[in-house]
TIBA-27846 format. One record per residue: x, y, z of N, C-alpha, C in turn. Coordinates in Angstrom, 1 decimal, decimal comma, padded with zeros to 4 digits, m for minus. Layout:
N
SEVO     n.x     n.y     n.z    ca.x    ca.y    ca.z     c.x     c.y     c.z
SEVO       X       Y       Z       X       Y       Z       X       Y       Z
...
This chain:
292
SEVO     n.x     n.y     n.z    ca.x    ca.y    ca.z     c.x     c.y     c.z
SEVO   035,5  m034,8  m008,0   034,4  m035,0  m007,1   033,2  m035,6  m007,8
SEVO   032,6  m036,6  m007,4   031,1  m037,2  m007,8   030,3  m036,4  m008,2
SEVO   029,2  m036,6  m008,5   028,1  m035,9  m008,8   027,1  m035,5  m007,2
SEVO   027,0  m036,8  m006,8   027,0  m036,6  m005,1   027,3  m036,2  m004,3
SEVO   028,5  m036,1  m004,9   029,4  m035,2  m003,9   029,3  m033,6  m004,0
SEVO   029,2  m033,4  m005,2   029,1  m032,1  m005,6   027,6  m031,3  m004,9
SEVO   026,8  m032,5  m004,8   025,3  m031,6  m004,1   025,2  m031,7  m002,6
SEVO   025,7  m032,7  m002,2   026,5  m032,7  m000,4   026,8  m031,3  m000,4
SEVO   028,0  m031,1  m001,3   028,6  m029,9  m000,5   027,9  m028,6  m001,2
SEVO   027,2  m028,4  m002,3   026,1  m027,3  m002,0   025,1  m027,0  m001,2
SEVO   024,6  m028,6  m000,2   023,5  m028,4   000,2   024,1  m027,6   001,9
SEVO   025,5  m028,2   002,1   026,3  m028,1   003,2   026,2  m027,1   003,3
SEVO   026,6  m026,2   002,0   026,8  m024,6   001,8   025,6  m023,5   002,3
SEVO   024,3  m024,3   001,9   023,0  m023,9   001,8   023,0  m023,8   003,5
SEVO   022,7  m024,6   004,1   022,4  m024,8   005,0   023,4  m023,8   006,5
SEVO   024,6  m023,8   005,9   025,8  m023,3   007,0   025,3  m021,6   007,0
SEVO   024,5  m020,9   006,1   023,6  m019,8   005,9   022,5  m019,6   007,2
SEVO   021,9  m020,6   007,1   021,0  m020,3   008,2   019,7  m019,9   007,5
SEVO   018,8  m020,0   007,8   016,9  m019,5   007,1   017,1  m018,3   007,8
SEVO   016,3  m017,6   006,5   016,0  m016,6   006,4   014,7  m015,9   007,3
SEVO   015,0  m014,9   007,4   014,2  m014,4   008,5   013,0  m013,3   008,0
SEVO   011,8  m013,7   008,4   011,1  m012,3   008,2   010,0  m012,5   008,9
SEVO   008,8  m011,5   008,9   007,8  m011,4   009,5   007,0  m010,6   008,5
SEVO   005,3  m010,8   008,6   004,7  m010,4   007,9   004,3  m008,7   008,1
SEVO   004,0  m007,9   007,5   003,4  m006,4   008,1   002,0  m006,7   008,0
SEVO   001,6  m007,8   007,3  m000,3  m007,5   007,4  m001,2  m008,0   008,2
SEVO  m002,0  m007,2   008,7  m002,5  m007,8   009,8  m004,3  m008,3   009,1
SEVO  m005,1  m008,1   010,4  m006,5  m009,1   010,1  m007,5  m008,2   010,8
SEVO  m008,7  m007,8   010,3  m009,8  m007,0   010,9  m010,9  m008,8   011,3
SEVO  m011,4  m008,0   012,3  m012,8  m009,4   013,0  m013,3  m008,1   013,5
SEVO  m014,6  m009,2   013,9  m015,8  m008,5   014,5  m016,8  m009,3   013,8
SEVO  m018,0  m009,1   014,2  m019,6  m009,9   014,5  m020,7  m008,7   013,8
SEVO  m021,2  m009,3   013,2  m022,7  m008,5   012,8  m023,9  m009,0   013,4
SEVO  m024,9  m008,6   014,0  m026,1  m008,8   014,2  m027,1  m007,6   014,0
SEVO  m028,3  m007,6   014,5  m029,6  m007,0   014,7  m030,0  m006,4   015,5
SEVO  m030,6  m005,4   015,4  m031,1  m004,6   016,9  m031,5  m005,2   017,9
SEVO  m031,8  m006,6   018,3  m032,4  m007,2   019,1  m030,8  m008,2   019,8
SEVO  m029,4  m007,7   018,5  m028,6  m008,8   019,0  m028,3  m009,8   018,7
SEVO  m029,3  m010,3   017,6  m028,9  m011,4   017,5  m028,5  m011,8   016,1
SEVO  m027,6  m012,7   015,8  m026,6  m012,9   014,8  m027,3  m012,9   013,9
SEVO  m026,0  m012,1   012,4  m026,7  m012,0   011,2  m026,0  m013,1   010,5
SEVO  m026,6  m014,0   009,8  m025,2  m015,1   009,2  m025,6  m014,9   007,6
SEVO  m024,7  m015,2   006,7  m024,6  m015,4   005,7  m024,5  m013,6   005,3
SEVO  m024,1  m012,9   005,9  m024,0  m011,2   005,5  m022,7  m011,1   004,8
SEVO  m022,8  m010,6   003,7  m022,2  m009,7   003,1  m020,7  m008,7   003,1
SEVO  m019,9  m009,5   003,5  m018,9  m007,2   003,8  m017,7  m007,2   002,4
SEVO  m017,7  m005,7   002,6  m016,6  m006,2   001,2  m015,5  m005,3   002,1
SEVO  m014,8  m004,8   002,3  m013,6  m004,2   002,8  m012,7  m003,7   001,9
SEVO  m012,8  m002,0   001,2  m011,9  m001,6   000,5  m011,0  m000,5   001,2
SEVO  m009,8  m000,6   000,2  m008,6  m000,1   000,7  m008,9   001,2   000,6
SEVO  m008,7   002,4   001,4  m009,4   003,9   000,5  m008,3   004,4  m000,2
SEVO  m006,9   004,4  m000,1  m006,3   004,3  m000,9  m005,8   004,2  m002,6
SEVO  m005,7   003,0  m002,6  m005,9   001,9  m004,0  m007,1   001,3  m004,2
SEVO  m008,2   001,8  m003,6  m009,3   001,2  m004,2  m009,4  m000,9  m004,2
SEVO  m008,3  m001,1  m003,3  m008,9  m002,8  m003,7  m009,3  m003,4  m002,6
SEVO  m010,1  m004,3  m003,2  m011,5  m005,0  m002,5  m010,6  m006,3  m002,4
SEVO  m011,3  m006,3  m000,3  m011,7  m008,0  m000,6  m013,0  m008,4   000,5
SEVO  m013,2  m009,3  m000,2  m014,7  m009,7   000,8  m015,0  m010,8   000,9
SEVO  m015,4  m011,1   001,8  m016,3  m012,6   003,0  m017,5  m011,9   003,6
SEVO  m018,3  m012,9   004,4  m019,4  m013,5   004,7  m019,0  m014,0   005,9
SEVO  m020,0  m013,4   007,0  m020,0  m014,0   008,3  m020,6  m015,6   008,2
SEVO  m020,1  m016,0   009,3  m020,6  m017,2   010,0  m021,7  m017,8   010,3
SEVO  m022,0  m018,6   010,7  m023,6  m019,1   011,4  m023,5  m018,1   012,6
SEVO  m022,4  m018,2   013,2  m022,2  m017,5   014,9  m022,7  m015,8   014,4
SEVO  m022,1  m015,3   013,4  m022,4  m013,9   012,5  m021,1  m013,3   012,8
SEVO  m020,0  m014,2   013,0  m018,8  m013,6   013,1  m017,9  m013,6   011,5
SEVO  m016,8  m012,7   011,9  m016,1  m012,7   010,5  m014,8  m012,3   010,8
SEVO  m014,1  m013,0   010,2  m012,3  m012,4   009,6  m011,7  m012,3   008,7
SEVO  m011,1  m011,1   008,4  m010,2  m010,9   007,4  m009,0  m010,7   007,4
SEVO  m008,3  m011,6   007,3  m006,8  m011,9   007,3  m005,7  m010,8   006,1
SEVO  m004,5  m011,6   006,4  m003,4  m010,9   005,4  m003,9  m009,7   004,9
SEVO  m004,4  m008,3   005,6  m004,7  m006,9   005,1  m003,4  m006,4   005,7
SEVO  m003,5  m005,6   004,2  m001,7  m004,6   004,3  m002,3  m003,3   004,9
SEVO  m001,4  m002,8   005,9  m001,5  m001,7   006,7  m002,1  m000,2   005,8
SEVO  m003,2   000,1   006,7  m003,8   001,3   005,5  m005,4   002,1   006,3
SEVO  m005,9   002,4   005,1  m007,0   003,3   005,6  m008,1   002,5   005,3
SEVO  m009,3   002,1   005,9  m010,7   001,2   005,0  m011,7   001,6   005,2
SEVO  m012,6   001,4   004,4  m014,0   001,1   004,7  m014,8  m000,3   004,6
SEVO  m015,4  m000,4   005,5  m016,1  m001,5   005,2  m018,1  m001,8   005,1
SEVO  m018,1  m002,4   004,3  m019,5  m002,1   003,7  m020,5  m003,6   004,5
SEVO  m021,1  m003,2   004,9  m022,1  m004,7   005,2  m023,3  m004,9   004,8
SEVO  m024,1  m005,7   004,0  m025,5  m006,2   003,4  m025,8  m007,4   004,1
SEVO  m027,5  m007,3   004,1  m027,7  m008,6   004,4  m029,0  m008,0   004,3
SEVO  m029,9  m009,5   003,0  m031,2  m009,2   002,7  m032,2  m009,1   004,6
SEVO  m032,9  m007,8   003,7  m034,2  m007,3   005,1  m033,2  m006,0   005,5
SEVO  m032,3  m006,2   005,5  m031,5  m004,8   006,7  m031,0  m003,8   005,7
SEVO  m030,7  m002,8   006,7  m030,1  m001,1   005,7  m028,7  m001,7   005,4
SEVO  m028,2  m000,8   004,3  m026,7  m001,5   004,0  m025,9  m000,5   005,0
SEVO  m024,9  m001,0   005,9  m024,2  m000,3   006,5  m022,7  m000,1   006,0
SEVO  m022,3   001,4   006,5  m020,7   001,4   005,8  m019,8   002,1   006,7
SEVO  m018,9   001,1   007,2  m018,2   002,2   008,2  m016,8   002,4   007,7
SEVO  m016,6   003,8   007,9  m015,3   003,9   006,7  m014,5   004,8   008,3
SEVO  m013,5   005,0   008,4  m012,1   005,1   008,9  m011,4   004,2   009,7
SEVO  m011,5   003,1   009,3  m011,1   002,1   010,0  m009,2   002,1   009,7
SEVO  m008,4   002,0   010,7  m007,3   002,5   010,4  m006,3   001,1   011,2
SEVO  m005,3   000,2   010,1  m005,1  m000,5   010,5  m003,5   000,1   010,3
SEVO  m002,9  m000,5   011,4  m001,3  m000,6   011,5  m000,5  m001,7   011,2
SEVO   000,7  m001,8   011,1   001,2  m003,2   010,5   000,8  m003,9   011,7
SEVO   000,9  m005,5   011,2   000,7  m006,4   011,8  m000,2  m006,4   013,1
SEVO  m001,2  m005,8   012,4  m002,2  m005,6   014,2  m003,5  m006,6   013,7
SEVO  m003,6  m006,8   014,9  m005,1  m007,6   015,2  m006,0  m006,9   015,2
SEVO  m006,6  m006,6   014,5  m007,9  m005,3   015,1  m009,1  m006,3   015,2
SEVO  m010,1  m006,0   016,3  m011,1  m006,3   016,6  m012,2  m005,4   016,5
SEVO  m013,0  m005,0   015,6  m013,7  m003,6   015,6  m015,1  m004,0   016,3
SEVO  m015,7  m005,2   016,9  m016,9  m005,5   017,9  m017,9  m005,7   016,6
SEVO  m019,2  m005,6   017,1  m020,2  m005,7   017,0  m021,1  m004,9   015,8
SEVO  m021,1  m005,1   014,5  m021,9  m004,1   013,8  m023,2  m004,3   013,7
SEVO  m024,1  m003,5   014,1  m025,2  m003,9   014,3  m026,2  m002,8   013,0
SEVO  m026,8  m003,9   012,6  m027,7  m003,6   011,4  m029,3  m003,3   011,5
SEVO  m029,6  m002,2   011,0  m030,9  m001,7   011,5  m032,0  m002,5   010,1
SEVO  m033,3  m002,3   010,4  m034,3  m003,2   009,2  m034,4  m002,2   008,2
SEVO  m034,3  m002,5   007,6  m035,2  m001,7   006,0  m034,3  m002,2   004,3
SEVO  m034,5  m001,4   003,5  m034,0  m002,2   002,2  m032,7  m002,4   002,1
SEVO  m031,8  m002,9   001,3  m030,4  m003,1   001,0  m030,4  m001,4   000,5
SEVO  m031,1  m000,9  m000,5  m031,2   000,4  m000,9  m030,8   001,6  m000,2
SEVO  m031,2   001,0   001,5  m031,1   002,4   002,3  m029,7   002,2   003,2
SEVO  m029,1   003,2   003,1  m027,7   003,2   003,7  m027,6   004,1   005,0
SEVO  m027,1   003,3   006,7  m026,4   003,9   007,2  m024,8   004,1   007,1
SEVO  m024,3   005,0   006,9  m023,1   005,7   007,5  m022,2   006,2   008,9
SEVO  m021,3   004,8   009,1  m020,7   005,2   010,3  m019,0   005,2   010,0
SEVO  m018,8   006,9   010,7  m017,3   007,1   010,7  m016,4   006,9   012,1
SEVO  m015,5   006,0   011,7  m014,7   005,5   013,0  m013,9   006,6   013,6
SEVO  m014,1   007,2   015,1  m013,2   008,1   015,5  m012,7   007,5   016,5
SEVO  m011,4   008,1   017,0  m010,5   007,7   018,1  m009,5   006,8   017,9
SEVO  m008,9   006,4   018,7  m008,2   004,9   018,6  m009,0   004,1   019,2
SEVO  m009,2   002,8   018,6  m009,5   001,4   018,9  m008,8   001,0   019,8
SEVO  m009,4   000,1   021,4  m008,9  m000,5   022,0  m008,5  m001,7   021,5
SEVO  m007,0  m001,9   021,9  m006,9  m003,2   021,6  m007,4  m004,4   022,0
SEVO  m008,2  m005,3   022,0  m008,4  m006,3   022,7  m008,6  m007,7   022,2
SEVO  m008,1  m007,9   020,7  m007,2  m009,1   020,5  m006,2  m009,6   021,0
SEVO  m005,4  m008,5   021,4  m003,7  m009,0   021,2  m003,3  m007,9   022,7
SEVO  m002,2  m009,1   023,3  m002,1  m008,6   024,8   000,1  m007,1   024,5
SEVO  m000,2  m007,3   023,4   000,8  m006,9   022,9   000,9  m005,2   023,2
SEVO   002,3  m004,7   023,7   002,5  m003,5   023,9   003,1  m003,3   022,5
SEVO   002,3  m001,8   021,9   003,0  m001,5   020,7   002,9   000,3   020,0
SEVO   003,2   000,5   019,2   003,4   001,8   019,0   003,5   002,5   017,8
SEVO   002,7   002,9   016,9   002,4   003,1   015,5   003,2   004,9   015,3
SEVO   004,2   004,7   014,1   004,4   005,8   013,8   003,9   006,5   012,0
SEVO   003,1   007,4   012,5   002,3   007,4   011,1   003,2   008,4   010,1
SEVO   002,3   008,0   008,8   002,8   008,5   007,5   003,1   010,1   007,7
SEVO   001,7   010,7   008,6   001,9   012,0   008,7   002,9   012,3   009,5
SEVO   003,3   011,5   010,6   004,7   012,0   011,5   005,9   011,8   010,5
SEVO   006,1   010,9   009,8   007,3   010,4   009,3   007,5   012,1   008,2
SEVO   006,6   012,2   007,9   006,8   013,7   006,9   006,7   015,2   007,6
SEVO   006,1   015,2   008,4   006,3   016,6   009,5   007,3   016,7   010,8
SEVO   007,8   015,5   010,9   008,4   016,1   012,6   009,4   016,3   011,7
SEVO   010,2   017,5   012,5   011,8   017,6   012,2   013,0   016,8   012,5
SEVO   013,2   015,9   011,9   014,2   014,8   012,2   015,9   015,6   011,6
SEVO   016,9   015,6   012,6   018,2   015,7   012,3   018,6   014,7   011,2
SEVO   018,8   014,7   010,1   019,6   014,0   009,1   018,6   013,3   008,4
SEVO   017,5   013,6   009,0   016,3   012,7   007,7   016,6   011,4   008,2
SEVO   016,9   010,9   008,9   017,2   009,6   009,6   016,0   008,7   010,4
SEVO   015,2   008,2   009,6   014,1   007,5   009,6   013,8   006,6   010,9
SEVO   014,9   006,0   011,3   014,6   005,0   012,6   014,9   006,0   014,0
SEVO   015,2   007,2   013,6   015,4   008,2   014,6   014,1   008,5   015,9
SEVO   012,9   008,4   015,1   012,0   008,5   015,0   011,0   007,3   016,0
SEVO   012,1   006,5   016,1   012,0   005,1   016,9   011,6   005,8   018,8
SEVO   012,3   006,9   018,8   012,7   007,6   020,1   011,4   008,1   021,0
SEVO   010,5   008,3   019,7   009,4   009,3   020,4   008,2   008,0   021,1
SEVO   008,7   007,2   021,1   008,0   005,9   021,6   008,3   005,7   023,2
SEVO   007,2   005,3   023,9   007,5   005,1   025,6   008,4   004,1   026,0
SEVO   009,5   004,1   026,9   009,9   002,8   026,8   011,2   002,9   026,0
SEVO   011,5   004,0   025,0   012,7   003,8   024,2   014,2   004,8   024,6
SEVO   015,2   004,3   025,2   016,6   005,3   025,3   017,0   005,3   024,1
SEVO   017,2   006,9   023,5   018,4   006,7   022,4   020,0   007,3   023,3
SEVO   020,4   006,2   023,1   022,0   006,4   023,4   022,9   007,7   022,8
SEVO   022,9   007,5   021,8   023,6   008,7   020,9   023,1   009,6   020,2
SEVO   021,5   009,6   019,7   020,9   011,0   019,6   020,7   011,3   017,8
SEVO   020,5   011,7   017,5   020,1   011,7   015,7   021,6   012,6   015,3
SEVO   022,6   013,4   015,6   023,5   014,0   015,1   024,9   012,6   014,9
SEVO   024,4   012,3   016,1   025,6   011,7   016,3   025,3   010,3   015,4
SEVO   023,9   010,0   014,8   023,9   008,5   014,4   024,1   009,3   012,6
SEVO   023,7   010,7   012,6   024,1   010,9   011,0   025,4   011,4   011,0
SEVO   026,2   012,4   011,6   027,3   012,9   011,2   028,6   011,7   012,1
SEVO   028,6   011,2   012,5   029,5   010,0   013,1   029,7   008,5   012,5
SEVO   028,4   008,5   012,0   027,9   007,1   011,3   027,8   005,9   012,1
SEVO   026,8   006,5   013,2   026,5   005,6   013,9   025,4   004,5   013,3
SEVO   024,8   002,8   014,2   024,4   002,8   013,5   023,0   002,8   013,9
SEVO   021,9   003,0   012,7   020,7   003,2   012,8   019,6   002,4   013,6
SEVO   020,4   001,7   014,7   019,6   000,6   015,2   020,0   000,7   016,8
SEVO   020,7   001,8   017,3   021,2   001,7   018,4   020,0   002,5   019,1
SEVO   018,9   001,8   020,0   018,4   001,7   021,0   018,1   001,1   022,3
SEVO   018,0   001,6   022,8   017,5   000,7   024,8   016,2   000,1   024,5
SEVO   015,2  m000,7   024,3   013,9  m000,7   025,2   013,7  m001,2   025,9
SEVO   013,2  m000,8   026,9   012,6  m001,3   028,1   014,1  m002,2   028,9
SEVO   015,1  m001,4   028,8   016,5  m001,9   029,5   017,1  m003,2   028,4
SEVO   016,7  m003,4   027,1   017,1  m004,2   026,8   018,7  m003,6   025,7
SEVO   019,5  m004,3   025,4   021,0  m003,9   024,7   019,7  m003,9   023,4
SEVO   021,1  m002,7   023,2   021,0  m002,2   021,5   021,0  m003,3   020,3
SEVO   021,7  m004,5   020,5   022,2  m005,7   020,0   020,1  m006,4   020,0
SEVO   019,7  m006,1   021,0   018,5  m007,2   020,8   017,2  m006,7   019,9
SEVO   017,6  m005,6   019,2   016,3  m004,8   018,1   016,4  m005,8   017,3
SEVO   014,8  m005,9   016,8   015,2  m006,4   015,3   014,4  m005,2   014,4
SEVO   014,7  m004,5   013,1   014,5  m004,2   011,6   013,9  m004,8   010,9
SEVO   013,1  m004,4   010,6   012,7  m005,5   008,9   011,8  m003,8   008,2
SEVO   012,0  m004,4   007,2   011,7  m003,4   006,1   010,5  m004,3   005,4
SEVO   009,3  m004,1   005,2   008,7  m004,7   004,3   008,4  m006,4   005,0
SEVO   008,9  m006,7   005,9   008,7  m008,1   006,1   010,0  m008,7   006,1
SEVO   010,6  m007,6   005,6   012,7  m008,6   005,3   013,4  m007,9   006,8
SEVO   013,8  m008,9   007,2   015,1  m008,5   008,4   015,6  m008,1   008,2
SEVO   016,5  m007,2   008,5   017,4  m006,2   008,4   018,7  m006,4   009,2
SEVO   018,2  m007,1   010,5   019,2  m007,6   011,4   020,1  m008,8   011,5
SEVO   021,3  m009,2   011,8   022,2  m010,3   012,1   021,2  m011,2   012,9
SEVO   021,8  m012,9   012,0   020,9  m013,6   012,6   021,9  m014,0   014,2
SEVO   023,2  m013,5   014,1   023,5  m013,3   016,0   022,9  m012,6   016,2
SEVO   022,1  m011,3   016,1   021,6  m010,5   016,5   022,7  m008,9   016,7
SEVO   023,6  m008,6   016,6   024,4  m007,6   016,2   023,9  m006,7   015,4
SEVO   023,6  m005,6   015,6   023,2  m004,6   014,8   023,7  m004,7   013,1
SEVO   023,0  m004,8   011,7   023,6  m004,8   010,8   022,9  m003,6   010,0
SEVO   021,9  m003,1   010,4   020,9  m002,1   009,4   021,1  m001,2   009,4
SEVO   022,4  m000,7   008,5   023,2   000,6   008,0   022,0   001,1   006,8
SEVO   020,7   000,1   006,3   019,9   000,6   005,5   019,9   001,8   005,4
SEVO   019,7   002,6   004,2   019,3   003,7   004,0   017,9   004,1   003,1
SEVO   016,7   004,7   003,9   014,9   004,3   003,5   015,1   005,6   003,5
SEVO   014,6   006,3   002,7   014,3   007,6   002,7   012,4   007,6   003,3
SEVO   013,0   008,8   003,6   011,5   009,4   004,9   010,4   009,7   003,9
SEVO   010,8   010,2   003,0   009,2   010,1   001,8   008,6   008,8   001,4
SEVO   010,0   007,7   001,4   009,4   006,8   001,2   008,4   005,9   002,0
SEVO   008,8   005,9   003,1   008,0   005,5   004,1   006,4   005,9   004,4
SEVO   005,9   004,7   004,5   004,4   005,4   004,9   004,1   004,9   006,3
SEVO   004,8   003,8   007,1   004,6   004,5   008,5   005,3   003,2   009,2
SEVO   005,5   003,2   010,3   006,3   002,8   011,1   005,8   002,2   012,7
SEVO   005,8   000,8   013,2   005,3   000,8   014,1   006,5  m000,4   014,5
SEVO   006,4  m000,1   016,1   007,6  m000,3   017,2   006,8  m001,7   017,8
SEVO   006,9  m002,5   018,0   006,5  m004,1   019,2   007,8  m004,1   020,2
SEVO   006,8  m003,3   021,1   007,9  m003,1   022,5   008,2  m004,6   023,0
SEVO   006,7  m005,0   023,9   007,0  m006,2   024,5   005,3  m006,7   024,2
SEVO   005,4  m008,0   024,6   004,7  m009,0   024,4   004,1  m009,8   023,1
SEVO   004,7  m009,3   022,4   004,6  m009,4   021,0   004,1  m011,0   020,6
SEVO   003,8  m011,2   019,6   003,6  m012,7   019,1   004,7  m013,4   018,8
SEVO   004,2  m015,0   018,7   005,7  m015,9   019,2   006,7  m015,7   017,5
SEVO   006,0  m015,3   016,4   007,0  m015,3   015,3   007,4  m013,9   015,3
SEVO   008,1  m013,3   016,4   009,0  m012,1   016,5   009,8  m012,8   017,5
SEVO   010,3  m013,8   017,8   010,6  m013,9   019,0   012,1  m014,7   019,0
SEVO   012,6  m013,8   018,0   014,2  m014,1   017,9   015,0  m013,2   018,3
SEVO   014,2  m011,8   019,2   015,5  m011,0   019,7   014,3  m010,5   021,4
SEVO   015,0  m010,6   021,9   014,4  m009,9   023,3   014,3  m008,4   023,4
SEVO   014,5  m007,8   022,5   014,0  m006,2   022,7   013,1  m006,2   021,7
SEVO   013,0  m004,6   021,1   011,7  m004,3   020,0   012,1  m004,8   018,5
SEVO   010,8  m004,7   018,3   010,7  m005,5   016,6   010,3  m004,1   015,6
SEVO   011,3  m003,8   015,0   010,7  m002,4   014,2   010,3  m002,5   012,9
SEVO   009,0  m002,5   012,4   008,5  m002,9   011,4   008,3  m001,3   010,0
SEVO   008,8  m001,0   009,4   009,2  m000,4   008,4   008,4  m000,6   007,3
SEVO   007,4   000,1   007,0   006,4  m000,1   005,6   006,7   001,0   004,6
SEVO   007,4   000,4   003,2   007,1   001,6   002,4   005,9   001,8   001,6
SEVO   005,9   002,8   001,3   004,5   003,5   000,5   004,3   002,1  m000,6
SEVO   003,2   002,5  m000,7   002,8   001,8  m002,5   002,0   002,5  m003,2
SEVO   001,6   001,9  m004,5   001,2   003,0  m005,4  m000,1   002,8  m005,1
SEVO  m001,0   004,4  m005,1  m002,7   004,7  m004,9  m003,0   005,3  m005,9
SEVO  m004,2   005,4  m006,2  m004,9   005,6  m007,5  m005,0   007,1  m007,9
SEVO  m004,4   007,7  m007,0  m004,0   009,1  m007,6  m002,5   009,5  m007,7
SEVO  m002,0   010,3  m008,4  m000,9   011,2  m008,4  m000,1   011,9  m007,8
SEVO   000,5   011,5  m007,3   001,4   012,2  m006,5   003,0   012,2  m006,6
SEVO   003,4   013,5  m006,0   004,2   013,8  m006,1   004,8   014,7  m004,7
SEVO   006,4   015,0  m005,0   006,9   015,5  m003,6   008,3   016,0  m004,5
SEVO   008,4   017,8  m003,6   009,8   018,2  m004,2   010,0   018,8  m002,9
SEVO   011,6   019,2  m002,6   011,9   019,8  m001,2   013,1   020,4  m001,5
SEVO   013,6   021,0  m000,5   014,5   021,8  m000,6   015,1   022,6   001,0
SEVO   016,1   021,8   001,3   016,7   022,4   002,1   018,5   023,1   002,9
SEVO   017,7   024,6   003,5   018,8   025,4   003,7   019,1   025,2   004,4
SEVO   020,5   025,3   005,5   020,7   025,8   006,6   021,6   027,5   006,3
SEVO   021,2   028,4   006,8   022,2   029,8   006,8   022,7   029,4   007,7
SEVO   024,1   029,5   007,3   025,7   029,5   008,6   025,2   030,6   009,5
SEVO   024,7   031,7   008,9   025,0   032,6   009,8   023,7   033,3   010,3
SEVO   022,9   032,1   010,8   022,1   032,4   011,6   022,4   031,4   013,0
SEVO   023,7   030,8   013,0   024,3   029,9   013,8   024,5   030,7   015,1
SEVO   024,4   030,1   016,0   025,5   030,5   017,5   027,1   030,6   016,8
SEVO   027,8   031,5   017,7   029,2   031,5   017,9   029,8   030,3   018,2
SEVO   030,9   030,3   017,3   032,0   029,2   017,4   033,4   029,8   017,2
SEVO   034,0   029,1   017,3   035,5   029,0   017,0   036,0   029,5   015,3
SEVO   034,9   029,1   014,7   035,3   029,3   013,2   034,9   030,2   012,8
SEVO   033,5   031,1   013,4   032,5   032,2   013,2   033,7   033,2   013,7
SEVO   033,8   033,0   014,8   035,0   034,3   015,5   035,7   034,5   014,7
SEVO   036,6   033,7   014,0   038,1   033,8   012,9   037,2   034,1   011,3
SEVO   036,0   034,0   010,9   035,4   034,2   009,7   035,1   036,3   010,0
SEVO   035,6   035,9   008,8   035,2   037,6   008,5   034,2   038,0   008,1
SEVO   033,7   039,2   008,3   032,2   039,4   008,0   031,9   039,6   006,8
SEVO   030,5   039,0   006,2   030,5   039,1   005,0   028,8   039,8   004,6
SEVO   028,6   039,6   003,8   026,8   039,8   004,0   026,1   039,1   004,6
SEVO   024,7   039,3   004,5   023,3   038,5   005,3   023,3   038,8   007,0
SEVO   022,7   038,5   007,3   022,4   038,3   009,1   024,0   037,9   009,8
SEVO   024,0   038,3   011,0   025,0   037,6   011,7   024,1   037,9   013,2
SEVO   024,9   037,0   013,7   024,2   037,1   015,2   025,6   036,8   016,0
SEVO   025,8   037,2   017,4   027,2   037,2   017,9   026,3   037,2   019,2
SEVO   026,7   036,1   019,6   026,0   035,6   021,5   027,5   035,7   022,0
SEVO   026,6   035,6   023,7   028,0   035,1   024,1   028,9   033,8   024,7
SEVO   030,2   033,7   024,8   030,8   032,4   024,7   031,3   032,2   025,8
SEVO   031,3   031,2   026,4   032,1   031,3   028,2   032,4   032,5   028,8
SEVO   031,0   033,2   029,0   031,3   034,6   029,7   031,6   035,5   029,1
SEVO   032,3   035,7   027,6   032,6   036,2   026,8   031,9   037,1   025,9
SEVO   032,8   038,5   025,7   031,4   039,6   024,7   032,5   039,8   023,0
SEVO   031,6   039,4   022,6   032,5   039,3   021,3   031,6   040,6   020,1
């Protein structure tokens, strides 16, 4: 075969693959600064740190006194605003989810030195009103406290409006079902898509493939795009489940666990009845009517 020939049929090869699929997790904070009177602050100041990892990034509003900050990885912030004549403002719990638009409005800046600081802490949830998108954030603190059957991470998918689990957390760990089998909003199990990090996880037919295994510590949190989502998810007609693992923050940490089940704090079975008694607790319910 030629030399031409030989890259034909590599490229043939390349191509019979199909592109690769992903989506990003980071989304973009906006919003406007002005003055007590209202009216725009331009050329101001913000720096936006991670509270986490400590890392900075920062811009400067517009003439209009608007601003955006793009490509931010899902996390906790504060953000700081200056602008000579006015107090420096800092508003810290700003709480972003993957891939979200956040719009946090209007910060409005009172007169006095750069020296003197107001302090504002963000409570509640943020209305959405960038993005016409139905969606569903599962946090780092849920992924570590609810009690999930089998430690089975996308299980967790369930507690969302909108979602049928078909087969239930026992049956997707001890059956080996797979980790991607949900309803939403009436759509087949076949139309989820997975990504881990930005990487698909799903068949580019769309057939369930994400037998992945993410451990639950790893994860820092989890958010569901039921419907209306943006046009670059828009290769499967059901939900888009976006999967963030942790990254490293400027402190130390660590995690050890350990888990029991005692047999014989179990209900009656078939196998309890024929087991002989031995030490610890037993408990003896009854079984179809039955006094054992």
């Amino acid at each position: 075969m030629s030399h031409k020939g030989v890259c034909a049929a590599v490229l043939l090869q390349v191509l019979a693959h199909g592109p690769a699929f992903s989506q990003a997790v980071t989304g973009s904070i906006s919003g406007s600064v002005a003055d007590a009177s209202g009216s725009a602050v331009t050329a101001a100041q913000l720096v936006l740190v991670n509270a986490a990892t400590g890392a900075q990034r920062t811009t400067q509003t517009n003439n209009s006194g608007e601003f955006v900050i793009s490509s931010v990885d899902p996390g906790e912030y504060s953000l700081t605003v200056q602008a000579p004549g006015f107090k420096t403002l800092q508003r810290t719990g700003i709480r972003l989810t993957p891939s979200e638009i956040l719009a946090i409005g209007t910060l409005s800046l009172a007169l006095g030195t750069v020296e003197e600081r107001v302090t504002v802490t963000a409570e509640g949830t943020a209305v959405q009103t960038a993005s016409a998108e139905r969606a569903g954030a599962i946090t780092s603190s849920q992924t570590e406290e609810l009690p999930v059957y089998g430690r089975t991470v996308t299980s967790l998918v369930a507690i969302e409006p909108g979602v049928v689990d078909p087969i239930g957390a026992p049956a997707r760990t001890l059956a080996g079902g797979s980790t991607t089998d949900f309803n939403v909003l009436g759509n087949r199990t076949s139309m989820n898509n997975f990504t881990v990090d930005g990487i698909t996880m799903t068949a580019t037919g769309g057939s369930p493939n994400a037998t992945f295994g993410v451990s639950m510590e790893a994860v820092s949190e989890m958010k569901v795009l039921l419907s209306n989502y943006q046009a670059e998810y828009g290769r499967l007609s059901g939900s888009n489940v976006e999967i963030v693992t942790k990254s490293g923050t400027r402190d130390y940490h660590g995690m050890g666990m350990y888990y029991i089940r005692n047999e014989d704090l179990n209900a009656n079975n078939s196998n309890r009845r024929n087991k002989s008694p031995g030490s610890g607790v037993h408990i003896c319910v009854p079984h179809n009517g039955a006094r054992f």
